[in-house]
C-alpha positions in Angstrom: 20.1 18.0 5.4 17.1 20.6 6.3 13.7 19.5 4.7 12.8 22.5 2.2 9.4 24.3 3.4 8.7 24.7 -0.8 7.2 21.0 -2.2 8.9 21.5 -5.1 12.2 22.0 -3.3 11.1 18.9 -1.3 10.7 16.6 -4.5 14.1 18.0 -5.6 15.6 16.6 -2.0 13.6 13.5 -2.3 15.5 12.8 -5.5 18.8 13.7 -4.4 18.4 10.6 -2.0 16.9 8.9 -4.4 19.8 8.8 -6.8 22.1 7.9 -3.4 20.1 5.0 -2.1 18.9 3.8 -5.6 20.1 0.2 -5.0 19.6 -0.1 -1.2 16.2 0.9 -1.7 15.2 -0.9 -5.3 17.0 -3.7 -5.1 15.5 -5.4 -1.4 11.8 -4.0 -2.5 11.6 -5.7 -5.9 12.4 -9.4 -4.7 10.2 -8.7 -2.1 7.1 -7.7 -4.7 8.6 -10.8 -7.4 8.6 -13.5 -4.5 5.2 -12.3 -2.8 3.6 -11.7 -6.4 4.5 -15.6 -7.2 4.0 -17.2 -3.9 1.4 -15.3 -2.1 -0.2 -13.0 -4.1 -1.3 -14.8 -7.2 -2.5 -17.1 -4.4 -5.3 -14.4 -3.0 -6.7 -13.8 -6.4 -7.2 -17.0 -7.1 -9.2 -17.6 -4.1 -10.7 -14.4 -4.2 -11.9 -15.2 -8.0 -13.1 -19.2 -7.2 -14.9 -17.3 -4.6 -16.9 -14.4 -6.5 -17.8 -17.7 -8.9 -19.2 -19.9 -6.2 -20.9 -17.0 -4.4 -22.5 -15.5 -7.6 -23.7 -19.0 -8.5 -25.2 -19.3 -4.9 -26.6 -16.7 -5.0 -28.0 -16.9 -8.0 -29.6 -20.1 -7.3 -30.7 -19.1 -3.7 -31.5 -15.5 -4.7 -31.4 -14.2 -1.0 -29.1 -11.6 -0.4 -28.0 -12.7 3.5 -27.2 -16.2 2.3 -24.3 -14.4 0.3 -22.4 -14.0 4.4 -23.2 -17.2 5.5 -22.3 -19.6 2.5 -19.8 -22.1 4.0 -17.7 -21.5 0.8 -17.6 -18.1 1.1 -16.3 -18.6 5.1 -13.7 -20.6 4.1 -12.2 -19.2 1.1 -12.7 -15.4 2.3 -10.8 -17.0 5.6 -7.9 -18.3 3.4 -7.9 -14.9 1.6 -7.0 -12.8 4.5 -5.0 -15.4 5.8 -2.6 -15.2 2.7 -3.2 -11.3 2.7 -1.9 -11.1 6.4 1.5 -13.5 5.6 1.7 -10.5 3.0 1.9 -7.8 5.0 4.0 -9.5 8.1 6.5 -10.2 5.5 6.0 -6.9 4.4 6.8 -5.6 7.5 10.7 -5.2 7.7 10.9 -4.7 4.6 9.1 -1.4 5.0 11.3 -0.7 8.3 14.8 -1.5 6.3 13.6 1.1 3.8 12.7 4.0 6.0 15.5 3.5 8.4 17.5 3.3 4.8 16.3 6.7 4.0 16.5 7.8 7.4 20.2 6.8 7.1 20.9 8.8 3.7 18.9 11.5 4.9 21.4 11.7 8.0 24.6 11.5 5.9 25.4 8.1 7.6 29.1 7.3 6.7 28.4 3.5 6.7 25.2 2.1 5.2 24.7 -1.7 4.4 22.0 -4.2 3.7 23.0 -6.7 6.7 23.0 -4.1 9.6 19.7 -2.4 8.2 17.8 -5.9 7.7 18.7 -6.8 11.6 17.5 -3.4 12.6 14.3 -4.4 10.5 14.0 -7.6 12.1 14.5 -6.4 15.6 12.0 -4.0 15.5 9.7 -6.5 14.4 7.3 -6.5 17.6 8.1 -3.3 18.4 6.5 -1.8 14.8 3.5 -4.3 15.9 2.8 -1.4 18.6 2.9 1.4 16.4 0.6 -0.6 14.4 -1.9 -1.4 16.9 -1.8 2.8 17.7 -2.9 3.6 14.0 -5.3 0.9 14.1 -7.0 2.1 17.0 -6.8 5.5 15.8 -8.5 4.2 12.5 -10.4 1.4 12.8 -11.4 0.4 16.1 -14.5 1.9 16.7 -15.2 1.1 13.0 -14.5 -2.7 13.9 -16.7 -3.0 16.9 -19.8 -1.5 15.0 -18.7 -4.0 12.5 -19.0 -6.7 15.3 -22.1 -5.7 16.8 -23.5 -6.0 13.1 -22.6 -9.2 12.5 -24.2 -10.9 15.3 -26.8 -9.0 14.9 -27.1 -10.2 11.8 -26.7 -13.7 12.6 -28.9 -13.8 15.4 -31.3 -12.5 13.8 -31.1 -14.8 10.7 -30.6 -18.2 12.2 -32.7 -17.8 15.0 -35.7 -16.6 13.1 -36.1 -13.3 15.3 -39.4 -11.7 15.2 -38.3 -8.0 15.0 -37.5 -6.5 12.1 -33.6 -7.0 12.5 -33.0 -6.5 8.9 -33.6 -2.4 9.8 -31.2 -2.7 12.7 -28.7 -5.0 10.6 -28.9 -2.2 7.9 -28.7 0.8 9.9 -25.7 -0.7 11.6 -24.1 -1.3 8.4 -24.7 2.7 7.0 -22.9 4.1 10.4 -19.8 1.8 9.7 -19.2 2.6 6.0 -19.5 6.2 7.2 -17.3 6.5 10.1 -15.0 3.8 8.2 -14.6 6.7 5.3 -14.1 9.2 7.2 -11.9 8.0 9.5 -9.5 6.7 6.7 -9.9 10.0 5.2 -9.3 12.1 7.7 -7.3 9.9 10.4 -5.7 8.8 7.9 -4.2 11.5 6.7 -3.2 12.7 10.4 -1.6 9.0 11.0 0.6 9.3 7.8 4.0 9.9 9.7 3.3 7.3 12.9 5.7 4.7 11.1 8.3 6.9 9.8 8.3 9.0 13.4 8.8 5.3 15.1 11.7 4.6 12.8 13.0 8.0 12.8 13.1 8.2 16.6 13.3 4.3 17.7 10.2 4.7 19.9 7.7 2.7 19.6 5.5 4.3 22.3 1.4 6.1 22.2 3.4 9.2 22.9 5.7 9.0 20.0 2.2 8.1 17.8 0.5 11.2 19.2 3.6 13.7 18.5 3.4 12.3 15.0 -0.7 12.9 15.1 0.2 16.6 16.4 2.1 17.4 13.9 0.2 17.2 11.4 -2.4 20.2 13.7 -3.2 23.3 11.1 -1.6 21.4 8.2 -4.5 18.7 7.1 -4.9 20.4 4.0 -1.0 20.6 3.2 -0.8 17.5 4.2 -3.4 16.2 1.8 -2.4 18.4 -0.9 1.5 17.3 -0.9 0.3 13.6 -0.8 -1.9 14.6 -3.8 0.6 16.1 -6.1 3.5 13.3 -5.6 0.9 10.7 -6.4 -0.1 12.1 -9.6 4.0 12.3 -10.5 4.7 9.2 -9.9 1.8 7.8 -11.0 1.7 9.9 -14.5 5.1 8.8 -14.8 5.0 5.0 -13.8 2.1 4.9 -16.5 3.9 6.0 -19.0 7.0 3.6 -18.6 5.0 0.7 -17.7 2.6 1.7 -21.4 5.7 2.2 -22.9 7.3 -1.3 -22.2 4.3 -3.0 -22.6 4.2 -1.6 -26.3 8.0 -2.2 -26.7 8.2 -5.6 -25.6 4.8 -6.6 -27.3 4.9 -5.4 -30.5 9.4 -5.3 -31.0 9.0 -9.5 -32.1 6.0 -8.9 -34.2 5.0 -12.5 -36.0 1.7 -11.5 -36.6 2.6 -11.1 -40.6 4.1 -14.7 -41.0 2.2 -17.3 -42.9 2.3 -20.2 -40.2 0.8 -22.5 -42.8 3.9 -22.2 -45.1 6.3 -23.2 -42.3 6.7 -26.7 -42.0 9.6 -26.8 -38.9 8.2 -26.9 -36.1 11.6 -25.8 -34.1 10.6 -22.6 -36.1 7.3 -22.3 -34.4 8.9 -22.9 -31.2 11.2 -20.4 -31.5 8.8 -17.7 -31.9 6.0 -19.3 -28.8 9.4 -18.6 -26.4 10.1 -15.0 -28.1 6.3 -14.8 -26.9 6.4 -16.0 -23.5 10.0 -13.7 -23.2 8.2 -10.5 -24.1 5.0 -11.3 -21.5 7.8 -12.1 -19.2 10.0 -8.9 -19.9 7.2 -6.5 -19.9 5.4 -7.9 -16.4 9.6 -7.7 -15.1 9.9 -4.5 -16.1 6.2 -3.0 -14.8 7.1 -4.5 -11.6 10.3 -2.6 -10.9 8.4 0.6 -12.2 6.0 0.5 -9.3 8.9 -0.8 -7.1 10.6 2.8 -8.2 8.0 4.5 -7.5 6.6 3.5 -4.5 10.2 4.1 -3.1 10.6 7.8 -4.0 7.1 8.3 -2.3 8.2 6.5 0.7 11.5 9.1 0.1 8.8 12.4 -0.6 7.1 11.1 2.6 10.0 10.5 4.9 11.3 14.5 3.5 7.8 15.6 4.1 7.7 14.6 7.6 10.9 15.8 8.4 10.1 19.0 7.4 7.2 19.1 9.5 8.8 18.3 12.8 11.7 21.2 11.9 8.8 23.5 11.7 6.8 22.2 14.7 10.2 23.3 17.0 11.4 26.1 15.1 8.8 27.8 13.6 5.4 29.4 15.2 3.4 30.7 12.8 2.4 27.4 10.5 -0.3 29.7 8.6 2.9 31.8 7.0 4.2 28.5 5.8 1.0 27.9 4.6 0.1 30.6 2.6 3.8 30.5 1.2 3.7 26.6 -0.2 0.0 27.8 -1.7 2.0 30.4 -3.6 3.5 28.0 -5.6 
């Protein structure tokens, strides 16, 4: 299969595998998002809500804004929070290789596809992914991350220490350059570092020359890039609201008791009954909202994988990006 240089041709493609690899790609995806949502998940918001409560009411009672970092509370359950958010995302991890070397795979025409031999790929690559990791977040976030440093102990040097300059200016100046270069580096690196996993997967190389041929590119096509990312989100997202709205209503509204007179009903297996229709409909609707964003996230992990490929045909075959350009804007 050639990538189509028209997006709308693209989506078309993306679907075509879409229909192919339905349950290779759904099916592996879901259980992941089920099982993490239950065990890990859940987890994270209920630290992260216990710990909005016992920071606000800190604060509240010490009413001094830089206590708000240092609260012991706050250390420990923002620490647990990122703990459970990083066992989320190392779990995460082959998943997200099995499903681009799955679509890599379908893309190909591969005769023989299979969960088992695509999971052991996955699993693998494990440490090898870690690299491509560590290029994007370098790329990214690590200027980003040393300003944040250097703000922190500022900040706590000049807090627990009692410094006599005005460190509050430096702490706060510190804190403006990071939020700056932290938005525009996710913006606009981030956008350039959108096809580092699926070029490490696509080619097996997990090497800083395979992340900057991905990086390069995406040279002249920022926009296109940005654009194309822009226009499958609103699809899918349009259309995941929809279904998920429309079970929601379905499922809450199909075993309607609201009419009954409970006060005439004297069984209470009756009542019963009804509190389990009501726990079955929660139950059916969160079920079925979680494979719609499961379905969707996998045909933009499809558009992306399409998208890219197209990319790298033009970046060896054709010279004049700009033509492209002004072609797709026809559209």
């Amino acid at each position: 299969m050639i990538a189509s240089e028209k997006v709308l041709d693209r989506i078309e493609q993306s679907f075509l595998i879409f229909k192919m690899a339905f349950v290779y790609l759904v099916l592996p995806l879901f259980v992941y998002n089920i099982v993490s949502f239950i065990f890990i998940t859940s987890v994270i918001y209920y630290l992260i809500f216990s710990w909005v409560l016992i920071s606000l009411a800190d604060l509240l009672s010490y009413n001094n804004f830089f206590l708000f970092f240092s609260n012991p509370k706050f250390v420990i359950l923002s620490t647990l929070s990122l703990f459970f958010l990083l066992l989320y995302v190392l779990i995460f991890i082959p998943f997200l290789i099995y499903t681009i070397k799955t679509i890599r795979d379908f893309y190909n025409w591969e005769v023989k596809i299979d969960f088992k031999s695509n999971f052991l790929y996955a699993t693998s690559r494990f440490f090898d992914i870690m690299k491509t990791y560590w290029y994007i977040f370098a790329y990214l976030a690590l200027i980003p991350s040393i300003i944040f440093i250097i703000w922190w102990v500022i900040f706590n040097v000049g807090y627990f220490y009692d410094l006599q300059f005005d460190y509050k200016m430096i702490w706060w100046a510190f804190m403006l350059t990071w939020f700056l270069l932290f938005i525009v580096n996710m913006i606009y690196r981030g956008i350039k570092s959108t096809f580092a996993l699926y070029s490490a997967i696509d080619n097996d190389l997990y090497t800083k020359e395979d992340f900057l041929k991905s990086v390069s590119i995406t040279n002249k096509n920022w926009w296109r890039i940005f654009w194309n990312l822009v226009l499958i989100g609103l699809i899918v997202g349009l259309l995941s609201w929809i279904a998920s709205n429309f079970f929601s209503i379905f499922f809450g509204s199909f075993w309607d008791f609201s009419n009954i007179d409970f006060e005439n009903i004297n069984t209470v297996a009756i009542q019963s009954f009804i509190d389990q229709f009501s726990f079955f409909n929660y139950f059916v609707s969160w079920f079925f909202e979680n494979l719609i964003k499961t379905i969707g996230s996998v045909f933009i992990y499809i558009f992306i994988y399409v998208f890219y490929k197209r990319l790298v045909f033009e970046s060896n075959n054709i010279s004049n990006i700009e033509e492209i350009e002004k072609k797709e804007k026809e559209l």
